[in-house]
Legacy VTK file of the C-alpha trace (Angstrom):
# vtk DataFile Version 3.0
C-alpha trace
ASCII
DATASET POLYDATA
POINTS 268 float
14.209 12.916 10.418
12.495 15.930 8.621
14.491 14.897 5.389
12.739 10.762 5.196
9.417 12.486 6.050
10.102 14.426 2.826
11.749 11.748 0.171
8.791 9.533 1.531
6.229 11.969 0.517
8.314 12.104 -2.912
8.416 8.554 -3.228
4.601 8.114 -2.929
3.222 10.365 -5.530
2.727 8.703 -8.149
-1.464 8.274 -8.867
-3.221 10.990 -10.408
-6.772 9.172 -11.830
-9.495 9.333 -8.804
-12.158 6.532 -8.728
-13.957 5.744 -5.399
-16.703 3.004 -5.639
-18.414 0.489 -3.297
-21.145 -2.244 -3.437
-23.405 -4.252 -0.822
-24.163 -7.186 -2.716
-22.334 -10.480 -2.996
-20.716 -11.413 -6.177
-22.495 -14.064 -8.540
-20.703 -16.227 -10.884
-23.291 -17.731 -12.927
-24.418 -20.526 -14.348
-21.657 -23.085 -15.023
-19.277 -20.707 -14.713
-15.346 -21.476 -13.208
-14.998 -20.084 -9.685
-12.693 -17.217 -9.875
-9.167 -16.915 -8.621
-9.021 -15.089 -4.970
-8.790 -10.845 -4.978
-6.039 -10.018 -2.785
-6.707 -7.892 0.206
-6.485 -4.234 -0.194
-4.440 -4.766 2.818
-1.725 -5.286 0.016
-1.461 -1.885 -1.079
-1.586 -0.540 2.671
-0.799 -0.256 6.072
-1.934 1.571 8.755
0.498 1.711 11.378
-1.404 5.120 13.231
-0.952 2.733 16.511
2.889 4.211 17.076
1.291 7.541 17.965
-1.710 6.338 19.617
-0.861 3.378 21.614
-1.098 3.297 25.241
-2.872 5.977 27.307
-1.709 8.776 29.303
0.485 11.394 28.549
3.755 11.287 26.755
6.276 12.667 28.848
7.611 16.305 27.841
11.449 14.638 27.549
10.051 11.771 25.142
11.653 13.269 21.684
12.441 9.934 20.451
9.153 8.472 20.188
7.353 12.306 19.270
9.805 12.371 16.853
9.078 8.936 15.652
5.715 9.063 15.674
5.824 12.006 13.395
8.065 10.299 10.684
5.829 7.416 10.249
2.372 9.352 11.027
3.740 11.305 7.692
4.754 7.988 5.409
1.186 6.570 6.781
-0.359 9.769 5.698
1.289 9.398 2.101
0.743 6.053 1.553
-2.900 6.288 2.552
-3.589 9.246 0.115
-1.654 7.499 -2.885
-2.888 4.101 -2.635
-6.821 5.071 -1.715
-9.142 5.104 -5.030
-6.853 1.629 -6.546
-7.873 0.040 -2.502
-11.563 0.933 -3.195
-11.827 -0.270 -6.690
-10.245 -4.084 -5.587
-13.035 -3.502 -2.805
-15.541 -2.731 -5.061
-14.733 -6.226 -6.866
-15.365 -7.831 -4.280
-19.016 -7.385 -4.337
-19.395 -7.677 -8.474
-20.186 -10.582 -10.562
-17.698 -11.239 -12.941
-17.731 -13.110 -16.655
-15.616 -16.249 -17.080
-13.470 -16.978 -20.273
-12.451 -20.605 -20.937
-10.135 -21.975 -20.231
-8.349 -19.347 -17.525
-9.803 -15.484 -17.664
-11.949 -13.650 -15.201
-13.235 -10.376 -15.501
-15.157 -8.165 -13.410
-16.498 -5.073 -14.684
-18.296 -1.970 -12.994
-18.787 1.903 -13.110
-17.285 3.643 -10.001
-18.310 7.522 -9.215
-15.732 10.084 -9.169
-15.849 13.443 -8.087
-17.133 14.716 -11.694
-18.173 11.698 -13.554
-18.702 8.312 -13.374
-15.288 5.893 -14.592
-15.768 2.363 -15.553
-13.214 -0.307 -14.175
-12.133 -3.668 -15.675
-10.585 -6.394 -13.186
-8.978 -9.011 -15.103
-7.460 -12.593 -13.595
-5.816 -15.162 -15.580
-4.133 -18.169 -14.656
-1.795 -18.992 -17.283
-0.558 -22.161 -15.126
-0.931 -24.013 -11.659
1.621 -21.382 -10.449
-0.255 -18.070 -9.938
-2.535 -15.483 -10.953
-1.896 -12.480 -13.494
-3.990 -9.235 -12.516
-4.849 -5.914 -14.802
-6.874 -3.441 -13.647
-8.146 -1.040 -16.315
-10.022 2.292 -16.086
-11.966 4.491 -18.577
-13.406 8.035 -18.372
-12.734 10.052 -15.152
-11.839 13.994 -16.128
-8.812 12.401 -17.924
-10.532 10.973 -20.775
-8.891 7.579 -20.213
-9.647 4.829 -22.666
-8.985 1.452 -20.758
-5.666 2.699 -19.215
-3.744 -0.056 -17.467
-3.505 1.821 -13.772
-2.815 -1.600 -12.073
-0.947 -4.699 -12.816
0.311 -7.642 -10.735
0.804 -11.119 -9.577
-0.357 -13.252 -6.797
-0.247 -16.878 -5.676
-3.138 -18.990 -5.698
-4.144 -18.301 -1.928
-3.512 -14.562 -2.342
-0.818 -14.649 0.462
1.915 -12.984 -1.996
2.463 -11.016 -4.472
3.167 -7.697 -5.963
1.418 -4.876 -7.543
2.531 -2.439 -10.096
0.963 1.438 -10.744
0.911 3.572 -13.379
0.722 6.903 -13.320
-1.182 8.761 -16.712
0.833 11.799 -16.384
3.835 9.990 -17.462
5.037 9.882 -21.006
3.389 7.033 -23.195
5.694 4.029 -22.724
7.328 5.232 -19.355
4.285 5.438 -16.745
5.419 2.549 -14.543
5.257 4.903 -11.272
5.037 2.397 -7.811
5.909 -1.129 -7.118
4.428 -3.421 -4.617
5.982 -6.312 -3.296
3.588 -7.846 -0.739
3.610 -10.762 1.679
-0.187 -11.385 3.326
-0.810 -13.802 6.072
-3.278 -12.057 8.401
-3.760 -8.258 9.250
-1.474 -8.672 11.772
0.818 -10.528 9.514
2.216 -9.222 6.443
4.736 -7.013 4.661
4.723 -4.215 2.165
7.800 -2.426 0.341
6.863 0.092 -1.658
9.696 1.041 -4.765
9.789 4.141 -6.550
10.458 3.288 -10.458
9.424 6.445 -11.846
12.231 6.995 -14.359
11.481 10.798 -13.781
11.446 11.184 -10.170
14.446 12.459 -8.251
13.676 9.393 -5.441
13.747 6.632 -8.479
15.024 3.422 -6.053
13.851 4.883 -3.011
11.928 1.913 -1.109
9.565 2.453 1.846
9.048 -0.788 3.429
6.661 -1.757 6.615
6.101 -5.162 8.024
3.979 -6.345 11.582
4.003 -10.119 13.023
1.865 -9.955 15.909
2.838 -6.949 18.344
6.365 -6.015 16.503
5.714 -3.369 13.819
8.540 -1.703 11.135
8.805 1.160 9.013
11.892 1.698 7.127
12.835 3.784 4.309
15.788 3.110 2.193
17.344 6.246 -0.128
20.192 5.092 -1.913
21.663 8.120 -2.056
21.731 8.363 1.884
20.756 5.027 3.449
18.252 3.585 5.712
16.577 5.121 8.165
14.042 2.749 10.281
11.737 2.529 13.022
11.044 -0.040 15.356
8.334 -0.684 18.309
5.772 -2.947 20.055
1.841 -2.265 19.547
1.152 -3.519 22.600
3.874 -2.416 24.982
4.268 0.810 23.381
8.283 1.255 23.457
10.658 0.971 20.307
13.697 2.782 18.870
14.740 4.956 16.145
17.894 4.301 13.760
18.485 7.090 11.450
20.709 6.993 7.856
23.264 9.216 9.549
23.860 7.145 12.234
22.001 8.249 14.850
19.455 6.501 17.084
17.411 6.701 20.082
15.238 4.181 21.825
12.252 5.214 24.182
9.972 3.269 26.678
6.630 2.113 27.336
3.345 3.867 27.681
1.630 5.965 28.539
4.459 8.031 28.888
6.939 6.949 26.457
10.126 7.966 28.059
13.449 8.758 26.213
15.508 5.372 27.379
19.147 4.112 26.549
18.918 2.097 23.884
20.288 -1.607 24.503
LINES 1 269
268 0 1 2 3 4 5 6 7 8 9 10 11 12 13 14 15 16 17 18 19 20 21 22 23 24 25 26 27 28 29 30 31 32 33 34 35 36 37 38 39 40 41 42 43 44 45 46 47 48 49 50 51 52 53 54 55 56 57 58 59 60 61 62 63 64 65 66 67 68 69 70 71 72 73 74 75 76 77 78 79 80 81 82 83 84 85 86 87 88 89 90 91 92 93 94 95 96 97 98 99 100 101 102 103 104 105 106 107 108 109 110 111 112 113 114 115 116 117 118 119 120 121 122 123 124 125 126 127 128 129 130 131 132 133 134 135 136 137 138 139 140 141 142 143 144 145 146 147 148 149 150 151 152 153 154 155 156 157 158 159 160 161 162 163 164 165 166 167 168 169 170 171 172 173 174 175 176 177 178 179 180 181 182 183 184 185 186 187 188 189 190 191 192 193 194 195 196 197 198 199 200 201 202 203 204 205 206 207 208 209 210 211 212 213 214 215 216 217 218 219 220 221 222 223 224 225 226 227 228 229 230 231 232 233 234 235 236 237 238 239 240 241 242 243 244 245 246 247 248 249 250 251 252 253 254 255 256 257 258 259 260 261 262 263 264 265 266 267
């Protein structure tokens, strides 16, 4: 178990340019202009899935490893994920509330400062919709502590509706012509319905392949992480309910109950 916790953490560290921004006013197209293409939800770059560990009241019983156990593997992939994927969430919020500038026939961009710890960065949202088919997305930042000049940190494609897509980030500590760092391939329906799987294509990093994928439909959440060295380990359980089970790469498994107390079970 300790070892996914790990690999996951490896597998997620791939952003190094902080940006943090927000806004409180609608976004205004103009005069004439084309209404723009919908932003995906920064529910496509992340998951929260803290409900394994806190669902249910009570207390866990002392013989409940499985789901302790459990609930620290994904708690720790949540963690990373969360961390990695933060500033590029809040700057696609941050769009949300901008006005952007139309280009005829197809091009939309929205563009905005955004503070960061030291200095104030300037972001660039582009959309183009080169046919009836989907939408193209660049996201460009300038300034921060690492003197960036327009650096592509996000690039991606969505359908019209926004309901799928994927994402890909760039790291700017990679070598020039090799800073493709994190792709994600995203499926959005509703909160409470929708996939992520997060690949590692870092060409430098020892988990290069490495996917970490999660998916809820309703009450039934999943977290699995694929090493292709090893194989897939993946966890299972209800939101609601509270039980679930455990399947590790090695072979092992375990399968625990409901709340509040979350008892070690037999597994089916």
């Amino acid at each position: 178990m300790v070892a996914w916790a790990k690999k996951s953490l490896v597998l997620l560290t791939v952003l190094s340019v902080g940006l943090s921004g927000c806004g409180d006013e609608a976004a205004d197209p103009g005069d004439g202009a084309r209404a723009a293409p919908q932003i995906p939800d920064s529910g496509t770059m992340y998951m929260s899935l803290a409900n394994l560990s806190q669902s249910g009241p009570g207390v866990r019983d002392p013989e409940g490893l499985c789901h302790a156990g459990s609930a620290f593997l994904v708690g720790v992939a949540n963690t990373a994920v969360f961390v990695h994927t933060a500033l590029p969430r809040l700057a696609l919020i941050a769009a949300l509330v901008q006005p952007f500038e139309w280009t005829p026939p197809a091009t939309w961009t929205w563009s905005y400062p955004v503070e960061t710890e030291t200095d104030t960065a300037f972001v660039e949202l582009t959309a183009t919709i080169p046919d009836s088919l989907g939408v193209l997305w660049e996201m460009r930042v300038s300034g921060t502590q690492h003197e960036l000049d327009e650096f592509l940190w996000v690039s991606g494609e969505s359908n019209l509706l926004a309901g799928e897509g994927h994402w890909l980030l760039y790291d700017a500590n990679l070598p020039e012509g090799a800073q493709e760092a994190l792709r994600i391939e995203w499926i959005f329906g509703a909160m409470d319905d929708r996939s992520l799987d997060f690949l590692n294509v870092n060409t430098s990093s020892d988990a290069l392949g490495d996917t970490l994928s999660y998916a809820i439909l309703g009450s039934s959440a999943m977290v699995r992480y694929h090493d292709i060295g090893e194989g897939v380990t993946r966890v299972d359980w209800d939101v609601d309910v509270g039980d679930g089970e455990f399947h590790g790469a090695g072979g092992d498994s375990c399968c625990w109950g409901a709340a509040p107390t979350y008892a070690d079970i037999d597994c089916e």
